[in-house]
Structures are given as structure tokens and as C-alpha cells.
mmCIF file as Biopython writes it, N, C-alpha, C and O atoms, coordinates in Angstrom:
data_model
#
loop_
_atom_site.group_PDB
_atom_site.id
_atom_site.type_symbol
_atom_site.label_atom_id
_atom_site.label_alt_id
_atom_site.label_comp_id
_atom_site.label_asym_id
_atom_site.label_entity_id
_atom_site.label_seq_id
_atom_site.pdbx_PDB_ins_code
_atom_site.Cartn_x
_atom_site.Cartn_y
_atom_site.Cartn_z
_atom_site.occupancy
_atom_site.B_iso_or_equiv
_atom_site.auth_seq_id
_atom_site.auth_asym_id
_atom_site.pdbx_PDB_model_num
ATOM 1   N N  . UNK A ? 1  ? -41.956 13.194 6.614  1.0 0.0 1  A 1 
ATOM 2   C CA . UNK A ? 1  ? -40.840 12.288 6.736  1.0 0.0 1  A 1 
ATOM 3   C C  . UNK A ? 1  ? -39.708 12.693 5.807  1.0 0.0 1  A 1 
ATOM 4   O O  . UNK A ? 1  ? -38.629 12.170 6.085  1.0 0.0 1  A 1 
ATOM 5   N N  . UNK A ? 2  ? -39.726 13.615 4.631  1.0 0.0 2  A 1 
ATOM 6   C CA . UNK A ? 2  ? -39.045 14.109 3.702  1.0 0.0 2  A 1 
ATOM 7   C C  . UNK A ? 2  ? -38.460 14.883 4.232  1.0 0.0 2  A 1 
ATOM 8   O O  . UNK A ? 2  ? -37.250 14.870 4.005  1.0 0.0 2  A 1 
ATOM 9   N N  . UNK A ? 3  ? -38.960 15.868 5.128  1.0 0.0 3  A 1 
ATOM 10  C CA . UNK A ? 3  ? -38.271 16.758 5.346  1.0 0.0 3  A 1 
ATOM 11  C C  . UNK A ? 3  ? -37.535 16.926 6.589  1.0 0.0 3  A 1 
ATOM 12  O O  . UNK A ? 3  ? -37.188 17.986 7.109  1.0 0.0 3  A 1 
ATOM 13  N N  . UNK A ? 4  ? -37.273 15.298 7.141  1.0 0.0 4  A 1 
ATOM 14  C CA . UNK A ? 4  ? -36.030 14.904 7.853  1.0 0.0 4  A 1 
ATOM 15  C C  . UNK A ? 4  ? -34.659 14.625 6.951  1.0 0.0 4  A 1 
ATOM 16  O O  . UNK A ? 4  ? -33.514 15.021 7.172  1.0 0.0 4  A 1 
ATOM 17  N N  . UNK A ? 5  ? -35.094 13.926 6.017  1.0 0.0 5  A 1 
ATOM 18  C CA . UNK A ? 5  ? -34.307 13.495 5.417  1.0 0.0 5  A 1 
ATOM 19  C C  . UNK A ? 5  ? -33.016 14.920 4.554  1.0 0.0 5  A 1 
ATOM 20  O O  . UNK A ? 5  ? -31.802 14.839 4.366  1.0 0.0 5  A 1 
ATOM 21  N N  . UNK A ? 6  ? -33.804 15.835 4.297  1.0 0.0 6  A 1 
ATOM 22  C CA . UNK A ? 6  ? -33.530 17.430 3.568  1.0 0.0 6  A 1 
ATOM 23  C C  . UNK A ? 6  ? -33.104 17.890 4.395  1.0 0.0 6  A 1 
ATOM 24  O O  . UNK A ? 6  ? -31.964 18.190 4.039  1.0 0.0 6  A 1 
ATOM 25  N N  . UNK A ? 7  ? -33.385 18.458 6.255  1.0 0.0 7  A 1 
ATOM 26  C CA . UNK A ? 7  ? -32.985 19.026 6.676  1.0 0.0 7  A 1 
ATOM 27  C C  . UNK A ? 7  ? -31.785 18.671 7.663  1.0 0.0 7  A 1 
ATOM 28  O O  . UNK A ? 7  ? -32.253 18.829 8.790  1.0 0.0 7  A 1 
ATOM 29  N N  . UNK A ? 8  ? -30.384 18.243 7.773  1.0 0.0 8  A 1 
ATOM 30  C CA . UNK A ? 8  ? -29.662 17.820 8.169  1.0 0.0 8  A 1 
ATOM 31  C C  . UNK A ? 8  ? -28.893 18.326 8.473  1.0 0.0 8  A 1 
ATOM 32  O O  . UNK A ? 8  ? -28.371 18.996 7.582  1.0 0.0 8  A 1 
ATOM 33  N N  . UNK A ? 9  ? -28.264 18.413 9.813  1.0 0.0 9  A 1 
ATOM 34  C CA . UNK A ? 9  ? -27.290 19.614 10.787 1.0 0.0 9  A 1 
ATOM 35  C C  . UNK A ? 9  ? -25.642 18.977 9.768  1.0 0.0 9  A 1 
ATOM 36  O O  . UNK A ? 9  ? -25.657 17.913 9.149  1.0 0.0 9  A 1 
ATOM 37  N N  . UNK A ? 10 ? -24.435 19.878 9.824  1.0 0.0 10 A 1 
ATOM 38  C CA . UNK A ? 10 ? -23.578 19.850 9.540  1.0 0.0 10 A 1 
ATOM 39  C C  . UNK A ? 10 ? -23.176 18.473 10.112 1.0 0.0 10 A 1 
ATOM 40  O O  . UNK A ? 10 ? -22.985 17.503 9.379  1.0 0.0 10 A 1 
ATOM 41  N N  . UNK A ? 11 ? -23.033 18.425 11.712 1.0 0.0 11 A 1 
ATOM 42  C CA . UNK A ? 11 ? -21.762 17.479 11.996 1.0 0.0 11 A 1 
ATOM 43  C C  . UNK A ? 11 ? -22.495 16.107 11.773 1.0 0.0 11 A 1 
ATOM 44  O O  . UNK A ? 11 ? -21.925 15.251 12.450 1.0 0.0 11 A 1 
ATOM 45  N N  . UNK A ? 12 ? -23.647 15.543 11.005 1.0 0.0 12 A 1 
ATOM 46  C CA . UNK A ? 12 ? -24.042 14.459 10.478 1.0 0.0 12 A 1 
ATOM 47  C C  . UNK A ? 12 ? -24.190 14.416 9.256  1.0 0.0 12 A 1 
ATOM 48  O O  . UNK A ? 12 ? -24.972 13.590 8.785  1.0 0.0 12 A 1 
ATOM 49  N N  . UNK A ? 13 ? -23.512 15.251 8.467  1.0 0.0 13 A 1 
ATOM 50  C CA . UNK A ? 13 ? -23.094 15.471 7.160  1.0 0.0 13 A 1 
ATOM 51  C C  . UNK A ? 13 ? -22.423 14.925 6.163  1.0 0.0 13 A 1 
ATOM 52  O O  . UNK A ? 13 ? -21.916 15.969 5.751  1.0 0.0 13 A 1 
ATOM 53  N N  . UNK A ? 14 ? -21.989 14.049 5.396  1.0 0.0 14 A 1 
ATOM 54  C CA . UNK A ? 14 ? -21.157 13.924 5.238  1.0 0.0 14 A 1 
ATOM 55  C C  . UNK A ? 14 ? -20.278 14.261 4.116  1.0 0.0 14 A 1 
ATOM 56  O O  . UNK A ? 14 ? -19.404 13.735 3.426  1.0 0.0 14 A 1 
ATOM 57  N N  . UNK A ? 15 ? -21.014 15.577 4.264  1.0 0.0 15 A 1 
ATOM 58  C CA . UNK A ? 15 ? -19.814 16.538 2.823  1.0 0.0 15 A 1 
ATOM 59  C C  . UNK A ? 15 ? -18.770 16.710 3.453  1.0 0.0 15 A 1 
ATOM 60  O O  . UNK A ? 15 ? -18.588 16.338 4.613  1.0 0.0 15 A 1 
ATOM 61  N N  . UNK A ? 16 ? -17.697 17.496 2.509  1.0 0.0 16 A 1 
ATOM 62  C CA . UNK A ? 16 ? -16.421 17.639 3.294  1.0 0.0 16 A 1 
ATOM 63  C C  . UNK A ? 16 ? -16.285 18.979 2.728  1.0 0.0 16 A 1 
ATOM 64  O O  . UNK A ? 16 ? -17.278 19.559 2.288  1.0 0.0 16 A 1 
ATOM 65  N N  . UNK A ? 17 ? -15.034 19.552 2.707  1.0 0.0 17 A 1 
ATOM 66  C CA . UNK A ? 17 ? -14.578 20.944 2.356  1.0 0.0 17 A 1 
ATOM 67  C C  . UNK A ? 17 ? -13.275 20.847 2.162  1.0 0.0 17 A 1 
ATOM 68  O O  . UNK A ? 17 ? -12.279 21.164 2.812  1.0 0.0 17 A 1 
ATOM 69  N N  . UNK A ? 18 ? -13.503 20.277 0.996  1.0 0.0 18 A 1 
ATOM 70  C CA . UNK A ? 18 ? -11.857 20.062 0.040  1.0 0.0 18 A 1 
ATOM 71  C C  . UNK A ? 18 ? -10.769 20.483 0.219  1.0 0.0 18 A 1 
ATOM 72  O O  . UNK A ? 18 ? -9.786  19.742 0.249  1.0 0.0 18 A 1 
ATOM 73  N N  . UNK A ? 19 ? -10.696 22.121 0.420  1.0 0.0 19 A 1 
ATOM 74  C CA . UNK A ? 19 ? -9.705  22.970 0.379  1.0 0.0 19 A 1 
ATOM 75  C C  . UNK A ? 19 ? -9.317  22.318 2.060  1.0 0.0 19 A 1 
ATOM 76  O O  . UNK A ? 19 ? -8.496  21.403 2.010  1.0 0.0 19 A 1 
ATOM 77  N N  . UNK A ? 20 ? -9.685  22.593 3.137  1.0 0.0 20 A 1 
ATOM 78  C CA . UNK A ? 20 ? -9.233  21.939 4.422  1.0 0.0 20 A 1 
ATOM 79  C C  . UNK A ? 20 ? -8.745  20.742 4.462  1.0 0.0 20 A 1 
ATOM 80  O O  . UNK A ? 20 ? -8.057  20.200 5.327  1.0 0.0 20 A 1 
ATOM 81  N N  . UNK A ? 21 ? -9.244  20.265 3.219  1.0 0.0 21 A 1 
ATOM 82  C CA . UNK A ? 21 ? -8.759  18.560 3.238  1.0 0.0 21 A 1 
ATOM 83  C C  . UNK A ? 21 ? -7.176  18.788 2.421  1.0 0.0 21 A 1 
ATOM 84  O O  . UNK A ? 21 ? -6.054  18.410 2.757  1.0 0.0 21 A 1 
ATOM 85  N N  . UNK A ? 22 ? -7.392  19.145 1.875  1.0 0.0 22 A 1 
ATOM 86  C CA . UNK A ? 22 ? -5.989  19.405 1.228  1.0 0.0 22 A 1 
ATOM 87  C C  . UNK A ? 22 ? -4.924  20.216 1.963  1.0 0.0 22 A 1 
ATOM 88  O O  . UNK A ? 22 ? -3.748  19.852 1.990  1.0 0.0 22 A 1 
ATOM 89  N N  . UNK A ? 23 ? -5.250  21.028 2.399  1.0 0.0 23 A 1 
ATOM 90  C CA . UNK A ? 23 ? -4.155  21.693 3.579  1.0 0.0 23 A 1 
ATOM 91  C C  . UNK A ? 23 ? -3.675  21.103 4.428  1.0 0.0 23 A 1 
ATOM 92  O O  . UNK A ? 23 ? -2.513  21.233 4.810  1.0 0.0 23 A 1 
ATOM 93  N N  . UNK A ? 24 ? -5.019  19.877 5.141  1.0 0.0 24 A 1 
ATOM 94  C CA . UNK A ? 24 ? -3.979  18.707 5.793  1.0 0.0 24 A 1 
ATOM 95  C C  . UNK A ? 24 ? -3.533  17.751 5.711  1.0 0.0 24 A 1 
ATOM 96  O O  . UNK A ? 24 ? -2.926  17.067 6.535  1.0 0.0 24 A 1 
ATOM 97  N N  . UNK A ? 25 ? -3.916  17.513 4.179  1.0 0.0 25 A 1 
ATOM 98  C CA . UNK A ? 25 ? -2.735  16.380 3.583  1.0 0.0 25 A 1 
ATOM 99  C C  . UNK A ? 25 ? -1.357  16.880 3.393  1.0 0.0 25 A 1 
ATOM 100 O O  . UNK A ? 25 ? -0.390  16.226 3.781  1.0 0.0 25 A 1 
ATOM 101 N N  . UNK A ? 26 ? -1.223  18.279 2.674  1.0 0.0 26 A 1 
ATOM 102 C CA . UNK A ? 26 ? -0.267  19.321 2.659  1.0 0.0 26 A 1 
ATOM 103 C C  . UNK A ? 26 ? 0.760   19.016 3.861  1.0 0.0 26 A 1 
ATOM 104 O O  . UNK A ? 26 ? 1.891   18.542 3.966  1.0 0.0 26 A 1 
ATOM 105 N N  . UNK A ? 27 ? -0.598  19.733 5.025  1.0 0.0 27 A 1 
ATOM 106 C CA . UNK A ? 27 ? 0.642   19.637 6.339  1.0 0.0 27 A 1 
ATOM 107 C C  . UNK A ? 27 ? 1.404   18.098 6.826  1.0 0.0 27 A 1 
ATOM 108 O O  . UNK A ? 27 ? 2.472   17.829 7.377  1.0 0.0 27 A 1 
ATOM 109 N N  . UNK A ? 28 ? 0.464   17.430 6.404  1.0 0.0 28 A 1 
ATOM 110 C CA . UNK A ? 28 ? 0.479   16.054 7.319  1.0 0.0 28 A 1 
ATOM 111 C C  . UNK A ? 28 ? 1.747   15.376 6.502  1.0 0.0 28 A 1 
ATOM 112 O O  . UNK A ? 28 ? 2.501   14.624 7.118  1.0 0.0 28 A 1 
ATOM 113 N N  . UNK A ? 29 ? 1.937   15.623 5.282  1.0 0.0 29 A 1 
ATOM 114 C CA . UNK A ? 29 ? 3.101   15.433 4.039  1.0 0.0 29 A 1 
ATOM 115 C C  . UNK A ? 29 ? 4.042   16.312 4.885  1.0 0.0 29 A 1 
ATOM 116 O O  . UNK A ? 29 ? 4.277   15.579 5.846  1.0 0.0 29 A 1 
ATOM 117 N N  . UNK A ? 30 ? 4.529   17.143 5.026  1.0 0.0 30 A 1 
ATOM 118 C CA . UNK A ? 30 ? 5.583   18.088 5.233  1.0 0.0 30 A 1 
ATOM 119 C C  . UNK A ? 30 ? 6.089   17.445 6.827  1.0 0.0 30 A 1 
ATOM 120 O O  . UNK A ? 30 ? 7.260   17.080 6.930  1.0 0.0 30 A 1 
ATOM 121 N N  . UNK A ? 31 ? 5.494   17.372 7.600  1.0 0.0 31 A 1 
ATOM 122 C CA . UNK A ? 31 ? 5.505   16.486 9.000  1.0 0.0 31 A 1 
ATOM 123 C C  . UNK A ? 31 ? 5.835   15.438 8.882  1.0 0.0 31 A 1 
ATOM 124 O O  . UNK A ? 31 ? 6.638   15.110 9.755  1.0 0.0 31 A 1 
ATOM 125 N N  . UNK A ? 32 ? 5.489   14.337 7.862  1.0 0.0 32 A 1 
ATOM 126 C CA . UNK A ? 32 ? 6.013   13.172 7.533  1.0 0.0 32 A 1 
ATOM 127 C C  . UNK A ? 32 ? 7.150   12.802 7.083  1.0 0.0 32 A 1 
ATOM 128 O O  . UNK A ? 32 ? 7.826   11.804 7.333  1.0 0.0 32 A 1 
ATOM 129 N N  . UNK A ? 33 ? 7.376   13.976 6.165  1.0 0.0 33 A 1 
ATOM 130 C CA . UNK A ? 33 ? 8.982   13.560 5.615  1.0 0.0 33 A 1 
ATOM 131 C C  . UNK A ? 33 ? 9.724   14.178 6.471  1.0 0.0 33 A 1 
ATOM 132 O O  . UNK A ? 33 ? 10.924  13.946 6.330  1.0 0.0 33 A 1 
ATOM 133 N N  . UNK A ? 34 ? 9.360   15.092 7.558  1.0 0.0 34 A 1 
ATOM 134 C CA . UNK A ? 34 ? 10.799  15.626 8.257  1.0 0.0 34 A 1 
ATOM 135 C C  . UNK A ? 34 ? 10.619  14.272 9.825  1.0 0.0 34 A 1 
ATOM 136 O O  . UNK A ? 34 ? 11.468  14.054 10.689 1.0 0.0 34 A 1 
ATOM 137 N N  . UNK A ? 35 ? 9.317   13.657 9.688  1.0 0.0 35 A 1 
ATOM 138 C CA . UNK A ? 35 ? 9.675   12.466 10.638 1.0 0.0 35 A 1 
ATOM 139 C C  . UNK A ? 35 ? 10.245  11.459 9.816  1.0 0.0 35 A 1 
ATOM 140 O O  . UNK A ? 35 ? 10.467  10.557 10.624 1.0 0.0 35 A 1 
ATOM 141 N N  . UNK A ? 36 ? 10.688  10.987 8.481  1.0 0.0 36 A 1 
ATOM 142 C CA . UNK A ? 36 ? 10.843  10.398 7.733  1.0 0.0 36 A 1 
ATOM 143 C C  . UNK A ? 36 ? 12.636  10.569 7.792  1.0 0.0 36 A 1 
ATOM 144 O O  . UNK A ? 36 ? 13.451  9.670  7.998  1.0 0.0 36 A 1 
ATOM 145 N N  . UNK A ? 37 ? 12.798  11.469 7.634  1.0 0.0 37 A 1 
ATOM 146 C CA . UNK A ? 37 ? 14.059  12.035 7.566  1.0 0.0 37 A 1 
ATOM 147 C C  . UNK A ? 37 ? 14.916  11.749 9.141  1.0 0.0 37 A 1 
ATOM 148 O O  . UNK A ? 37 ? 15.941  11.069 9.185  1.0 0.0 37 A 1 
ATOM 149 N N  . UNK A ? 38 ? 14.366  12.318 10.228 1.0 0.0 38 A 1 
ATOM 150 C CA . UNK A ? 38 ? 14.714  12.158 11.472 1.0 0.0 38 A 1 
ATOM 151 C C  . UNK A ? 38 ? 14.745  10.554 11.810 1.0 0.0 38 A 1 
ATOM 152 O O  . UNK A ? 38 ? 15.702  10.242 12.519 1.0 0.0 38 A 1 
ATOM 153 N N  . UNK A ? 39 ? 13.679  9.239  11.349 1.0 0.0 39 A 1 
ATOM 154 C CA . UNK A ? 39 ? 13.911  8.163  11.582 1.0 0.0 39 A 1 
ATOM 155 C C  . UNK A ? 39 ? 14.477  7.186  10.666 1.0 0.0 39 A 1 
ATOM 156 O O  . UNK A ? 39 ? 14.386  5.965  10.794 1.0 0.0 39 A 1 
ATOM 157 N N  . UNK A ? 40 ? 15.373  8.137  9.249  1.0 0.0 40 A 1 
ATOM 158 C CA . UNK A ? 40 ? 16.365  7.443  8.584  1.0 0.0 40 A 1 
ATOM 159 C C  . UNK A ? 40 ? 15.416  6.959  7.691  1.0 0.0 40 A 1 
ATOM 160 O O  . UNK A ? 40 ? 15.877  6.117  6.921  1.0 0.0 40 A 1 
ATOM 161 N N  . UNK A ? 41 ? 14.133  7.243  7.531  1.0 0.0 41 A 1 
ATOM 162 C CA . UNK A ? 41 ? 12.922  6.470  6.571  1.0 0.0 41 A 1 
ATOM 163 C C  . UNK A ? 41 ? 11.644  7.067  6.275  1.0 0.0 41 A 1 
ATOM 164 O O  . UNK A ? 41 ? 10.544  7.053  6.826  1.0 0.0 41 A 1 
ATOM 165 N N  . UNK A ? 42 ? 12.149  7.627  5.178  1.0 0.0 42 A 1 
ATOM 166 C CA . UNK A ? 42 ? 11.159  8.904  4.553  1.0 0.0 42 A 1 
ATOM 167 C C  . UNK A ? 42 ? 10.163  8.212  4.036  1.0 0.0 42 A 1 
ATOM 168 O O  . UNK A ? 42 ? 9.148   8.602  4.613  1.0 0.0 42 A 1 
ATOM 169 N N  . UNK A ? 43 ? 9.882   7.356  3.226  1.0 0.0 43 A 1 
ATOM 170 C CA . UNK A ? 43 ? 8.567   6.444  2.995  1.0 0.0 43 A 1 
ATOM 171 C C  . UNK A ? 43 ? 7.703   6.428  3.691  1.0 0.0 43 A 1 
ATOM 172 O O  . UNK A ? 43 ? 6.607   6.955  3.500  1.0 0.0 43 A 1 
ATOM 173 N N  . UNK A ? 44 ? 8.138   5.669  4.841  1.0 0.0 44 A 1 
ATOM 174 C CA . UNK A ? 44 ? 6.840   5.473  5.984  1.0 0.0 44 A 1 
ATOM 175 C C  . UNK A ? 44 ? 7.186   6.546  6.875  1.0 0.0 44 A 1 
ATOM 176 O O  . UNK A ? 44 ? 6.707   6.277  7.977  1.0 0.0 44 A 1 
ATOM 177 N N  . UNK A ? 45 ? 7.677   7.419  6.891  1.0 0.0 45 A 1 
ATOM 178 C CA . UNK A ? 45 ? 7.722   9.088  7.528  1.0 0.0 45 A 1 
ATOM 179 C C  . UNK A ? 45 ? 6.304   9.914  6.392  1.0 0.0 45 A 1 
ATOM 180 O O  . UNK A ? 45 ? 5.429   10.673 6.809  1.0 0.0 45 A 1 
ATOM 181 N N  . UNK A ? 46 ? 6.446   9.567  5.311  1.0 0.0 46 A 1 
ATOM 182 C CA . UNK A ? 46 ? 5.961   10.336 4.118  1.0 0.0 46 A 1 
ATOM 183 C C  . UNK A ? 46 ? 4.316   9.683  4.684  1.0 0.0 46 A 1 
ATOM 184 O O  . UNK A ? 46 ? 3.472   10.482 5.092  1.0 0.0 46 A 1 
ATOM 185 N N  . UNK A ? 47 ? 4.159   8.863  4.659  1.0 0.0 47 A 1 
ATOM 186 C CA . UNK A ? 47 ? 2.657   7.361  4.891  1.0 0.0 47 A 1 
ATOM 187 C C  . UNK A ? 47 ? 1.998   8.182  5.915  1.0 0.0 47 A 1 
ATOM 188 O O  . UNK A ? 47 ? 1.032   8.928  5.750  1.0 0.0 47 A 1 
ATOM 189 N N  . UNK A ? 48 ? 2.852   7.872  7.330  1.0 0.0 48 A 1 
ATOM 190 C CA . UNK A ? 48 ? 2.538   8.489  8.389  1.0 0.0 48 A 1 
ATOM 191 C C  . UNK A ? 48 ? 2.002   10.030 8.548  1.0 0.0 48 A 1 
ATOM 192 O O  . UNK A ? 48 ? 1.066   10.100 9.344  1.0 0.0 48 A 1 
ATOM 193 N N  . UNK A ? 49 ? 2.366   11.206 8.002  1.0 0.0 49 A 1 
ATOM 194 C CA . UNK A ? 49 ? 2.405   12.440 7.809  1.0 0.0 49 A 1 
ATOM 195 C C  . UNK A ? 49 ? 0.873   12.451 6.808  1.0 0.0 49 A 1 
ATOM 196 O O  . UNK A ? 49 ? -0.066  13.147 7.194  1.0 0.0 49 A 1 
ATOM 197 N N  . UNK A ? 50 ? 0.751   11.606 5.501  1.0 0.0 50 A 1 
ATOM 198 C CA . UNK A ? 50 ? -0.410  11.862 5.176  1.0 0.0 50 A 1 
ATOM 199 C C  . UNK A ? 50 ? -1.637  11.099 5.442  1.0 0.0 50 A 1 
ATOM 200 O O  . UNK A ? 50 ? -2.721  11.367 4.924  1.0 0.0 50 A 1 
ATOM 201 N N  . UNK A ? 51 ? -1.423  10.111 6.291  1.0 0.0 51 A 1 
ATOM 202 C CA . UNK A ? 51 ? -2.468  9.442  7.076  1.0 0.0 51 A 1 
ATOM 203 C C  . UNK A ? 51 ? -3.025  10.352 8.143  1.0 0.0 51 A 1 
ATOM 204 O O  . UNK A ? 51 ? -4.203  10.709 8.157  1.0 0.0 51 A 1 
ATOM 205 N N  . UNK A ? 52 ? -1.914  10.795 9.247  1.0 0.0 52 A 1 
ATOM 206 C CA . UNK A ? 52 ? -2.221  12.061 9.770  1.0 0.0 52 A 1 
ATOM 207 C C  . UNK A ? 52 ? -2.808  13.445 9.085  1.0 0.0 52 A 1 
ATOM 208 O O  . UNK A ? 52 ? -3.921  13.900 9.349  1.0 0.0 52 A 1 
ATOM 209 N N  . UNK A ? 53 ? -2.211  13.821 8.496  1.0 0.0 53 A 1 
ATOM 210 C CA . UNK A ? 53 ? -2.979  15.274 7.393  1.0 0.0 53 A 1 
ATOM 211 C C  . UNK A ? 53 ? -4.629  14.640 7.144  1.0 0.0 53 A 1 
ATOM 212 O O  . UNK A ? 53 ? -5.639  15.168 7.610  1.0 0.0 53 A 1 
ATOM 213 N N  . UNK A ? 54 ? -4.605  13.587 6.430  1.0 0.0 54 A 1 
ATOM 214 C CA . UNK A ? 54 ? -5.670  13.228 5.938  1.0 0.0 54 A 1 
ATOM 215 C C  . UNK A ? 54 ? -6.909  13.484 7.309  1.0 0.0 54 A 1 
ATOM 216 O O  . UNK A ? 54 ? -7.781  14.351 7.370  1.0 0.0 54 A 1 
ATOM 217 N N  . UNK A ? 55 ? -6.588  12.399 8.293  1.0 0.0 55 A 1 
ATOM 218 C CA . UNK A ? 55 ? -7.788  12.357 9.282  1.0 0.0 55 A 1 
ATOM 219 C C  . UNK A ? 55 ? -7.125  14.233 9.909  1.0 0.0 55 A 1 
ATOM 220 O O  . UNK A ? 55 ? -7.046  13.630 10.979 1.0 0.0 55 A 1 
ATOM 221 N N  . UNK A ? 56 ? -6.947  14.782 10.022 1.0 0.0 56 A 1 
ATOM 222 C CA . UNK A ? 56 ? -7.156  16.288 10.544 1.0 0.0 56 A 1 
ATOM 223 C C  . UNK A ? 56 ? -7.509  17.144 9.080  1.0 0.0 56 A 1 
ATOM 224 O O  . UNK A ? 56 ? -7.954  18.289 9.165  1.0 0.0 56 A 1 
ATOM 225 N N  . UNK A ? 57 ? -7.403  16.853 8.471  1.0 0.0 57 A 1 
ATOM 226 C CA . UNK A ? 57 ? -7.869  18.050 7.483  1.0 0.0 57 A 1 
ATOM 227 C C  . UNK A ? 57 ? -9.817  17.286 7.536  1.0 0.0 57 A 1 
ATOM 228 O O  . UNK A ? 57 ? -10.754 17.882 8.067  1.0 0.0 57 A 1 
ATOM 229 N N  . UNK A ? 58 ? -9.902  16.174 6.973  1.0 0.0 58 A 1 
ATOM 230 C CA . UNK A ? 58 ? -11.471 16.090 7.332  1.0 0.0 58 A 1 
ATOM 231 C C  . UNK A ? 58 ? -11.705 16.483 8.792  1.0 0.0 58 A 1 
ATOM 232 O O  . UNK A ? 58 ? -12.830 16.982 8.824  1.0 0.0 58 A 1 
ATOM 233 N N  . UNK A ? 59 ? -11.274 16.489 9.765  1.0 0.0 59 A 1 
ATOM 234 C CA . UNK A ? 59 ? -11.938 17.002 10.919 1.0 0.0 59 A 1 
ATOM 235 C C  . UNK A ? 59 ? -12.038 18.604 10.834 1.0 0.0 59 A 1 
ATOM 236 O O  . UNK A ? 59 ? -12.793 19.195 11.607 1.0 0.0 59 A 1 
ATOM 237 N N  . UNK A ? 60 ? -11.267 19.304 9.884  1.0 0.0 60 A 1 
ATOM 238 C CA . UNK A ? 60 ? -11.122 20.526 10.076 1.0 0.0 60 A 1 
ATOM 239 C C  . UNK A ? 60 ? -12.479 20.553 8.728  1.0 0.0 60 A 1 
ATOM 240 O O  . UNK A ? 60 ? -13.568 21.003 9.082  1.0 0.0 60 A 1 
ATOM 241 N N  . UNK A ? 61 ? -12.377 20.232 7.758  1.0 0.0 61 A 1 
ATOM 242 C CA . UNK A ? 61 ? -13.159 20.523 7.068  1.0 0.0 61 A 1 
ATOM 243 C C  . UNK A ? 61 ? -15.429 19.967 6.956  1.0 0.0 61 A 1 
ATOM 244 O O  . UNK A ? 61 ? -16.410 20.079 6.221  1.0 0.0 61 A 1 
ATOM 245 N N  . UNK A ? 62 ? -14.950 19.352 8.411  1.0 0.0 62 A 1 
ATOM 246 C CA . UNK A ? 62 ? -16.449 18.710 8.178  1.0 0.0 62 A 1 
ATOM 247 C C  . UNK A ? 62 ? -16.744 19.736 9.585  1.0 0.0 62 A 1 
ATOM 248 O O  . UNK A ? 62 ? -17.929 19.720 9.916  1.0 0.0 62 A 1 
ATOM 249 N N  . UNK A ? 63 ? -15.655 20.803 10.633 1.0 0.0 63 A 1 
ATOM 250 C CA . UNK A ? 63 ? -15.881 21.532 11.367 1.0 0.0 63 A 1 
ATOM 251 C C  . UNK A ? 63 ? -16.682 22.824 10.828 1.0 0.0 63 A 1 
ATOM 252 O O  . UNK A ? 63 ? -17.504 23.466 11.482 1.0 0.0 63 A 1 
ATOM 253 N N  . UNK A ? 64 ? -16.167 23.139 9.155  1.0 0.0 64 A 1 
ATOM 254 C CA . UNK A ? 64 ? -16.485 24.310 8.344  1.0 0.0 64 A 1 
ATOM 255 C C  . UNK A ? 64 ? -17.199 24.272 7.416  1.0 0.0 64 A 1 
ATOM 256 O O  . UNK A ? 64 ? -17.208 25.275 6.702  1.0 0.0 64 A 1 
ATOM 257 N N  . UNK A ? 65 ? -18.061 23.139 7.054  1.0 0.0 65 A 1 
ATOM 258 C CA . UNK A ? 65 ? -19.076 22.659 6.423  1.0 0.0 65 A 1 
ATOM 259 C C  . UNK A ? 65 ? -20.054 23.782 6.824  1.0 0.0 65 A 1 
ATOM 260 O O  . UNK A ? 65 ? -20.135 24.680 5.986  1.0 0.0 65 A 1 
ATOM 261 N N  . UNK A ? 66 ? -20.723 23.903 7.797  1.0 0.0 66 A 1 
ATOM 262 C CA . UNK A ? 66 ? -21.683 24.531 8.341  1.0 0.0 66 A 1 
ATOM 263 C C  . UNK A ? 66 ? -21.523 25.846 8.491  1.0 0.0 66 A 1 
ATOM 264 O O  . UNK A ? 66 ? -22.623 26.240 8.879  1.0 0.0 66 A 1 
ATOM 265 N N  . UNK A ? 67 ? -20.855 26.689 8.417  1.0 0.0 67 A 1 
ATOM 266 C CA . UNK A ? 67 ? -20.330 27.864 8.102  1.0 0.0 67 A 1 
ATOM 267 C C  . UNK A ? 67 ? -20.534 28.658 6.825  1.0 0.0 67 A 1 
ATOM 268 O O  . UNK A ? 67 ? -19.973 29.744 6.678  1.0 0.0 67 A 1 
#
């Protein structure tokens, strides 16, 4: 029964891989303020961009976990 618990496939994982996580907060920031900028409101342009980055960099980084 232990050695269900030990042996566990990546995509039920729930480590992450930092560096991916950060690249898409990165991107998701840079996207935000130029939607921020374009709708006269860089704040919630800025919000938006790293809410986005955030959920795609964990998808990218719980993709490369297992790797």
C-alpha cells in the first residue's frame, strides 16, 4: 500500500517547476500591461496578464515535471 503512495505519475503531481512558472508570470506581466495600456488601465491590464501568466506557466511547468 506504500508503494502507491511513493510511486506517482507526473500529471497527479503536485510539484511544479519554478523556472516555467516564472516565465509565465514574466509573460503574462508583459501582456498585461500592453492590455493595460491599450484599455487606458494598466492596473487591471497588469492583474489580468499575471493571473493569465500564472495559470499557463503552472500548466507549462507541471507538463515538465516528468521530464
Amino acid at each position: 500500500m506504500d508503494d502507491d503512495i511513493q510511486n506517482h505519475e507526473p500529471e497527479n503531481s503536485p510539484e511544479v517547476d519554478s523556472s516555467m512558472l516564472g516565465v509565465g508570470i514574466a509573460l503574462g506581466a508583459g501582456i498585461g500591461v500592453a492590455l493595460g495600456v491599450a484599455m487606458n488601465n494598466i492596473g487591471v491590464g497588469t492583474a489580468l496578464g499575471v493571473a493569465i501568466g500564472t495559470a499557463l506557466g503552472a500548466a507549462l511547468s507541471r507538463r515538465n515535471v516528468g521530464k
